[in-house]
N, C-alpha and C positions, 0 to 999 in steps of 0.2 A: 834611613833609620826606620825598622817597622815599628807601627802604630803600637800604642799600649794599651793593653782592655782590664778594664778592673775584672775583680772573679765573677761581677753578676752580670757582666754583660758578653757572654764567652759563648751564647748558644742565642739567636734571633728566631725571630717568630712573621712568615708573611704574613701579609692580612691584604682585603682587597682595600681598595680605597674608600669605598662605604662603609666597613666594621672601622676602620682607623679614622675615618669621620664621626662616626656613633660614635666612639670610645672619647674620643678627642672632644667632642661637644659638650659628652655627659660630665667630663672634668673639668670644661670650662662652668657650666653652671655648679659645679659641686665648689669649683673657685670661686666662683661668685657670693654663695653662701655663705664660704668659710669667709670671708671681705665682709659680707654682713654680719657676720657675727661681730668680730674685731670692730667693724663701727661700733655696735650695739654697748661692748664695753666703753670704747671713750670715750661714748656717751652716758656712759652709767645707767643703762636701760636697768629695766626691775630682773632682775635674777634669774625668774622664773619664765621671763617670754625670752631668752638666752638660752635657756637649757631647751625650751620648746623648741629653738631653732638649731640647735647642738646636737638634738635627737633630729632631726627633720636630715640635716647635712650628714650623719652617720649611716642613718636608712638610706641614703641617696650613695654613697661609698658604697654599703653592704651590697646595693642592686649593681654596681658598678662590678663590685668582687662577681657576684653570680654571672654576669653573659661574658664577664673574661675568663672566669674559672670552667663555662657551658663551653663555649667556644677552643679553649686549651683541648680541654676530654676531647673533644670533635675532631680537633684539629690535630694538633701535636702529639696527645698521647695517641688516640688511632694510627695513626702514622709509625711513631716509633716502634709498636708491638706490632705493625704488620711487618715493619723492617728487622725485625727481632731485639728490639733492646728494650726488654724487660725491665731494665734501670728508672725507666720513667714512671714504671708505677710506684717505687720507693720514692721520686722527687714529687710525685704527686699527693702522695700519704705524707709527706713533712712538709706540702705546700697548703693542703688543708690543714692538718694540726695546728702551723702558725695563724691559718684565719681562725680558726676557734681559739684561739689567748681569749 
């Protein structure tokens, strides 16, 4: 029976084992954060050193977005415009526009 791929997992991305280390570290502490925050609630910390750490863990995602989103441009789009599929600059202009929501 072949495998089943949802729609967003239908095209893969190599990477060496160093960027897939970087990447993978930088979400484990961005995990960690988001675990402190949720302490921070069931503790009932004050409001505002919550939101300090809310913005801190969102700046830590957004620098995560920029050296995947660096790396994609490098990587992936290069690539598919030197193989001619020009397609990838449309999923690239609808992959920004969702980071700017």
């Amino acid at each position: 029976m072949p495998e089943k791929k949802c729609g967003c997992c239908e095209k893969t991305t190599e990477r060496s084992e160093a960027e897939r280390r970087k990447l993978i570290n930088r979400l484990s502490r961005i995990e960690g954060q988001i675990r402190g925050i949720k302490g921070m609630v069931e503790r009932n910390a004050y409001c505002p050193d919550i939101l300090t750490q809310c913005a801190a863990a969102s700046a830590a995602l957004n620098a995560f977005n920029r050296d995947l989103i660096g790396n994609h441009i490098r990587g992936c789009v290069v690539r598919d415009i030197k193989d001619g599929d020009d397609g990838v600059i449309d999923e690239l202009v609808d992959t920004l526009q969702k980071l700017m929501k």
